[in-house]
Each structure stands twice: as C-alpha cells, then as structure tokens.
C-alpha positions as CSV (number, residue, x, y, z in Angstrom):
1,X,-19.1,22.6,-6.4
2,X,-20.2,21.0,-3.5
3,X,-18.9,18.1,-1.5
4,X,-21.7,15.5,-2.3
5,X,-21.2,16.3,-5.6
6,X,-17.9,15.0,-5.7
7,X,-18.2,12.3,-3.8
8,X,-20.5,10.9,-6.4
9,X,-18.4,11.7,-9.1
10,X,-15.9,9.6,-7.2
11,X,-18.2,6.6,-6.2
12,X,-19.2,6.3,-9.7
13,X,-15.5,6.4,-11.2
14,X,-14.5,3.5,-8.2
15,X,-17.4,1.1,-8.6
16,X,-17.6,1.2,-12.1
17,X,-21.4,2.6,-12.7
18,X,-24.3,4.6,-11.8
19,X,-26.3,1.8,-10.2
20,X,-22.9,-0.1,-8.1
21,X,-22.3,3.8,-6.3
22,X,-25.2,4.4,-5.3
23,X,-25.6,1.0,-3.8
24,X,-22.5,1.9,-2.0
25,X,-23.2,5.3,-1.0
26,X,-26.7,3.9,-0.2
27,X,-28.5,6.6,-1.9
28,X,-31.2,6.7,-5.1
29,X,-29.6,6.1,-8.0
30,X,-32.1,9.4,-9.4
31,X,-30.5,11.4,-6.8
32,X,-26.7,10.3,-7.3
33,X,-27.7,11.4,-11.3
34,X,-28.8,14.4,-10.7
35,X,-26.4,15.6,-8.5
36,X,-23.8,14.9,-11.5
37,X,-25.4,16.4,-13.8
38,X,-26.1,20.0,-12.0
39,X,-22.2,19.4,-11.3
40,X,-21.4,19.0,-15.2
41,X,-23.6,22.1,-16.1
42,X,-21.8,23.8,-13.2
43,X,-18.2,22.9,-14.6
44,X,-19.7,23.1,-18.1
45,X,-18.4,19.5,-19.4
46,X,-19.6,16.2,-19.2
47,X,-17.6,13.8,-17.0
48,X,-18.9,10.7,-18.4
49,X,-19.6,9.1,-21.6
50,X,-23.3,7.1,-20.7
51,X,-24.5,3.9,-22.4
52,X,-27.2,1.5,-21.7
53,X,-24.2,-1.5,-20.1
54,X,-21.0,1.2,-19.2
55,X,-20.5,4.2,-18.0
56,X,-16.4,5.8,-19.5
57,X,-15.1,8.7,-18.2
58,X,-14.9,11.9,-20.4
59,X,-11.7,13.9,-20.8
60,X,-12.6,16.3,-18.4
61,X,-13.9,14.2,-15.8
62,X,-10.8,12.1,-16.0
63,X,-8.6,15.4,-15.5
64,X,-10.9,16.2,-12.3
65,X,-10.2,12.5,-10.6
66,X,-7.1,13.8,-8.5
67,X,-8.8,17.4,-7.6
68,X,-11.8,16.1,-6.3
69,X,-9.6,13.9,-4.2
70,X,-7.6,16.1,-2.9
71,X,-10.2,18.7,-2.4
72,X,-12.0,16.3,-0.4
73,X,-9.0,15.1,1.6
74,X,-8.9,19.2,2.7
75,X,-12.3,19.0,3.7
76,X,-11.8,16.3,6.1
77,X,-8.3,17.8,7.0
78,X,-10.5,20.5,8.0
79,X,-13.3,18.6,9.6
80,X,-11.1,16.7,11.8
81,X,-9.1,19.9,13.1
82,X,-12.6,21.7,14.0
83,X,-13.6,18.0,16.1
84,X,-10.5,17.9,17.5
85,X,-10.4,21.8,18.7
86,X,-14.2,20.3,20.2
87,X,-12.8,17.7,22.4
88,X,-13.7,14.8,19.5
89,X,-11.4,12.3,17.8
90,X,-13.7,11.1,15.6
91,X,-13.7,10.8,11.7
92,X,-11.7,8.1,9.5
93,X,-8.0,7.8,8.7
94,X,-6.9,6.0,4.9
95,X,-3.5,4.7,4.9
96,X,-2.1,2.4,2.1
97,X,0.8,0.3,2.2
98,X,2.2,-2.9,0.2
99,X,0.5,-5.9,1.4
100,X,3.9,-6.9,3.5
101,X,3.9,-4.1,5.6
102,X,0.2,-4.7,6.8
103,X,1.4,-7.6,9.0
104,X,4.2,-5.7,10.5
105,X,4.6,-3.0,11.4
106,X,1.7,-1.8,10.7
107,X,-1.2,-3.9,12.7
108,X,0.2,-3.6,15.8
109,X,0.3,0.2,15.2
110,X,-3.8,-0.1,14.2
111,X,-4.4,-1.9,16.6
112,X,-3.1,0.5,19.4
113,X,-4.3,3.3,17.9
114,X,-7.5,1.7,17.2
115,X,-7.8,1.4,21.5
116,X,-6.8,4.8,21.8
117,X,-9.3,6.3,19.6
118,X,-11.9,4.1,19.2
119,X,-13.9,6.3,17.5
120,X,-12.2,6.7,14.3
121,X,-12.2,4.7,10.9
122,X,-9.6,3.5,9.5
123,X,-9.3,2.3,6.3
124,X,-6.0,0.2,4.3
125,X,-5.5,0.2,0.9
126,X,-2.9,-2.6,-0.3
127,X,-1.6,-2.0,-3.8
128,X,1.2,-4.0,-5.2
129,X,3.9,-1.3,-6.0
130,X,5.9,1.3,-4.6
131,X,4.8,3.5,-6.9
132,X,0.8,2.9,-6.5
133,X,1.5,4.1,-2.7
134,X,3.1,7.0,-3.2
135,X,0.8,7.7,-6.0
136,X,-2.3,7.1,-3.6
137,X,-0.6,9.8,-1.2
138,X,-0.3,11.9,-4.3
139,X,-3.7,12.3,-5.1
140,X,-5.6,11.8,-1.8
141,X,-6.9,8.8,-2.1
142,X,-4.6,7.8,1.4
143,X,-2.7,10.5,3.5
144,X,0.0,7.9,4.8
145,X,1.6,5.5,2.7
146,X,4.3,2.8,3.3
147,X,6.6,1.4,1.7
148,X,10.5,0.2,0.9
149,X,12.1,2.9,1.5
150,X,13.7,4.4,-2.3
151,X,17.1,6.3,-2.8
152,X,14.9,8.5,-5.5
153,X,12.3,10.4,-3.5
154,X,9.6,12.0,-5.1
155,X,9.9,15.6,-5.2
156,X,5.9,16.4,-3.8
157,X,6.1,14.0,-1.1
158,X,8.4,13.8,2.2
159,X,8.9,10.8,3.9
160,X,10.4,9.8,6.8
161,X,12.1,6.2,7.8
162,X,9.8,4.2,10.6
163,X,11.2,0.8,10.6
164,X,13.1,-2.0,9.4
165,X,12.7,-5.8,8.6
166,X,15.4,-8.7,8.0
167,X,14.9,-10.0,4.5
168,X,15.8,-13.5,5.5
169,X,15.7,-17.0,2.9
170,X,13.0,-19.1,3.0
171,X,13.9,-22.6,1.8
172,X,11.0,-25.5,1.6
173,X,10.3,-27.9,4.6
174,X,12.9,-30.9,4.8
175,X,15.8,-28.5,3.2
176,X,18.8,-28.3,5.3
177,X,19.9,-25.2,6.5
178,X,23.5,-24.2,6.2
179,X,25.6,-25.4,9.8
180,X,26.1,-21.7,10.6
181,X,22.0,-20.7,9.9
182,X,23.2,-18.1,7.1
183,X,23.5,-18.7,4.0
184,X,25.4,-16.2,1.1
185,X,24.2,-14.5,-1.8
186,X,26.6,-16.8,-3.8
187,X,25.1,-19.8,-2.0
188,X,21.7,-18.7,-2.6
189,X,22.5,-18.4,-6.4
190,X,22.9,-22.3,-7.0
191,X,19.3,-22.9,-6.0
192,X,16.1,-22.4,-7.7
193,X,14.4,-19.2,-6.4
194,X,11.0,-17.9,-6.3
195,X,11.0,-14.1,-6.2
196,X,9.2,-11.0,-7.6
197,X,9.0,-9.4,-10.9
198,X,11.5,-6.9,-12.5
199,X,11.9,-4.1,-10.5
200,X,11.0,-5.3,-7.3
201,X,13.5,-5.2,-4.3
202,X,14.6,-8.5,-3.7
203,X,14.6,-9.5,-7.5
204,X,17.2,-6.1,-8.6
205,X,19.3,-7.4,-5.7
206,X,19.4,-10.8,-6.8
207,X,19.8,-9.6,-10.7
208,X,22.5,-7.3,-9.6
209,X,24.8,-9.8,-8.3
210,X,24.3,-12.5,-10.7
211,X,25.5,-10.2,-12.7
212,X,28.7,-9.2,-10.8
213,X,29.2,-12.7,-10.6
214,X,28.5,-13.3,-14.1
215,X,26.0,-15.8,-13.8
216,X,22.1,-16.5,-14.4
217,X,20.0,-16.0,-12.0
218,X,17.7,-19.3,-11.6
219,X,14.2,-17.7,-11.3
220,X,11.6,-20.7,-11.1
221,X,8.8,-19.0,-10.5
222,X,7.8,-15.2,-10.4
223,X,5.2,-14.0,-8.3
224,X,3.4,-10.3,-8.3
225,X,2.4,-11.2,-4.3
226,X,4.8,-11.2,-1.9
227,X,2.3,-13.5,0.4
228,X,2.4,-16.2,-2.7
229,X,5.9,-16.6,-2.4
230,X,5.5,-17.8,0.6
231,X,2.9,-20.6,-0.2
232,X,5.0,-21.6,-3.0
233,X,8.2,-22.3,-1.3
234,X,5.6,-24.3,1.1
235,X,4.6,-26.7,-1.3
236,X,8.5,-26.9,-2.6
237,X,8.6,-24.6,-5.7
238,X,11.7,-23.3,-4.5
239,X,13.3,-20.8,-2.2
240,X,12.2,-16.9,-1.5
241,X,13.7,-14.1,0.4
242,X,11.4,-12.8,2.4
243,X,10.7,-10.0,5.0
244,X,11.4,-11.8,8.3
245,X,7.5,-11.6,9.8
246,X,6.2,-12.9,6.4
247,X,8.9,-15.8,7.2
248,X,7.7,-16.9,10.4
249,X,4.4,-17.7,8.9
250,X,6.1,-19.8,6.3
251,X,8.3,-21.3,9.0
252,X,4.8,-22.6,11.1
253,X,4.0,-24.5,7.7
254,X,7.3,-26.2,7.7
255,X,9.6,-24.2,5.9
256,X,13.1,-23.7,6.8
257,X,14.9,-20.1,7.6
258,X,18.2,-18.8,7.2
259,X,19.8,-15.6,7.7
260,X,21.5,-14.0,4.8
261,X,25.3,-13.6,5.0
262,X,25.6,-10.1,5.5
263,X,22.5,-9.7,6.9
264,X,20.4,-7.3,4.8
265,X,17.7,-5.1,6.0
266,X,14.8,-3.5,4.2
267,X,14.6,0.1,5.2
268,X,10.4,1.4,5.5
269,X,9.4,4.4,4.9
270,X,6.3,6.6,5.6
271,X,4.9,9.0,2.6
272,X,3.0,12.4,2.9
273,X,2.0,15.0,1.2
274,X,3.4,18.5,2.8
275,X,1.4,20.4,4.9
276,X,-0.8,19.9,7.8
277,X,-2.4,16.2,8.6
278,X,-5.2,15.5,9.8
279,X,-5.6,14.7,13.5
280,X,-6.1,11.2,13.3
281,X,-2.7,11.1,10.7
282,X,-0.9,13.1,14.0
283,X,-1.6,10.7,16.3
284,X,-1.0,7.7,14.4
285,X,3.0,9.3,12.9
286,X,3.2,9.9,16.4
287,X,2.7,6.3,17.4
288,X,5.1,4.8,14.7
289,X,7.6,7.3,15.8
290,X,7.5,6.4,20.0
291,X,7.6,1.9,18.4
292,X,10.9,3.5,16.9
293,X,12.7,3.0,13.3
C-alpha cells in the first residue's frame, strides 16, 4: 500500500468522483484508476461501487477512510521531522476550528507564523460543530483543532486551554443600551433573541435559565452560523450573544453592545491526538502558548 495510492482513494471519496480528483490532484484520470484498482486487488476488496453518473463507497473502502488518514498524517509527521533534522521548515500544517475562532485568535496566530515560516502550507478547515473538530483531529484530516472548550473530554484526544473571549449581547442599531452598559440574563430574557440551535453554547445557557426562571425562552430566529447572527441582529431581527471580536464587526454596522451581567467568558481549547506533532504543529502550539490563555 503505497502513499499515492491512498491519496487517490482519498481525493476520490472528498470530491465526489473519478473525474473531479483527478482534476484536483491534476493527474490522468487513467492513472488515478489504476492506481485504485492495483490497491483493491492488493487489499482484496473493492472500495467503490462504479456507475456511469456516481461513484458510492463500498463497505470496505468506507472502513479504510480514517486509516488512510491517519496513515498519511504519520507520513508527513515523518516527513516533516526528517526536513526539520535538515535545516528545512517546509511542508503544510491542517488546522480546523469553528468558524468564530478563525477571526480571533486564530489569524493573528497564522499570520505570525505564516512570517516566521514562510515556507509552509497551511490549510483551515471550518466545520460548524464541536464535535466535527474534534472528529477531524480524530481521524487526521487536521492535527490541531479548536474549539469551546467542553467539561466532557474525549478520551483519545488531549487538549489544552489557549484563550478566552467575552460572549457579550448584540442588540440592533438604534436600541438603547442599559445606563450601566450590562445587561442581565433576566433582562436579556424579555427580548426577542437570535441564537444557535440546540446544543450549541450560548442557546443551553440561555435554555438553562429560562428554565430556572420558569419561563420561555423567546427564540426569533435560529441560526447554524454564528457569522449570520450577526447580520441578522444588523437588519433588526433581534438580539444575539456573541463572542466579543464577532461583536465589534456587528458594532461597525451599527449595532449596539452590552456586556452581560456577570460577565461570561467562553473558555477555547486546542485538540490533538497523543503523540508526537509534526514540526510545523510545534511551532505553531508554541506560538498560541507565548499570546497566552
């Protein structure tokens, strides 16, 4: 099983085809084919079911999706620490985060890192959900992940606490903001409130006290993007608690801030997988750790 082989197997199972991976790979489409198919008479399965318009993953090649990830994460683990024993810092470094966290703290981090060690790629994934992070650490798709910070860890990753951001309320331009600049939970209650799904941080704390409170939380709107919130209470859908630099971009559009009374912080974490990380993931933990939690 070689390492081309696998990367095929991968493009093909990201882009959806045959034809759209090795357009990205920028290889014959002959080639890519052939290479899969020695490496399905090598594992002695086929990976995918073919037809003239799709291309669906077998059983077997949809159990070797996470190995061939992390098999080629190793590889490039091991690539990096030969370059970096040569004097090089070259190669490519995959982090994924929720969208929020890509504005701060995490592009100022890039970008330093980025003029440190020109040389290397990186490349951010955004999913929507804790969950889709830690999973892309799981499996190899990213080696650093980021996200809220959870009181359940997961067992096969560690994760360590980098920063945190002010969750602060976000009313609409032309609202008045309390005398004080803070505004209650309580207070916050009696207005109409644009926030995230079930099971998103902000929403379970709202849910939670409404409930201690005994009363209904008045959700106007629910948004899967934490960046649409923030257009929304902009045109007047409502109000949103937001991280405090998602805010500030609001607040140049007009809207109108307010601290929350207590103020509440949202703790960030970083996720890995145990073991060594490449040198490229060194030098950027290294980084977030001298900006400081």
């Amino acid at each position: 099983m070689e390492r081309r082989q696998l990367e095929y197997f991968l493009a093909v199972v990201d882009h959806g085809g045959f034809t759209a991976a090795a357009t990205a790979l920028h290889v014959a489409q002959p080639s890519l084919s052939h290479s899969i198919k020695v490496l399905e008479r090598e594992l002695g399965a086929e990976l995918f079911h073919r037809s003239p318009r799709r291309v669906r993953l077998t059983s077997a090649g949809a159990a070797l999706i996470d190995s061939a990830r992390r098999a080629l994460r190793e590889m490039e683990v091991g690539r990096a620490a030969v370059r970096e024993v040569a004097g090089l810092m070259a190669g490519r470094l995959d982090l994924v985060t929720l969208p929020t966290l890509a504005l701060d703290p995490l592009a100022a981090v890039i970008g330093r890192f980025r003029a440190r060690h020109p040389q290397v790629r990186v490349r951010l994934y955004q999913p929507e959900s804790e969950e889709d992070v830690r999973a892309a650490v799981r499996t190899g798709q990213a080696e650093l992940g980021f996200s809220d910070a959870t009181s359940h860890p997961a067992d096969d990753l560690e994760s360590v606490p980098v920063g945190e951001q002010e969750l602060v309320i976000t009313m609409p331009p032309g609202s008045v903001p309390p005398p004080d600049g803070r505004m209650t939970v309580d207070e916050l209650l009696t207005r109409d409130v644009v926030t995230g799904f079930e099971g998103t941080l902000v929403r379970d704390l709202l849910r939670a006290e409404a409930e201690r409170q005994g009363v209904e939380l008045n959700v106007v709107v629910e948004v899967g993007h934490r960046e649409s919130a923030l257009h929304l209470v902009v045109a007047g859908a409502g109000c949103a608690v937001l991280p405090r630099p998602l805010a500030r971009l609001a607040e140049l559009e007009g809207a109108v801030l307010c601290s929350m009374d207590p103020v509440l912080n949202r703790r960030i974490d970083l996720f890995r997988r145990p073991g060594k990380l490449s040198p490229a993931a060194h030098a950027f933990q290294d980084m977030l750790r001298q900006q400081g939690p």
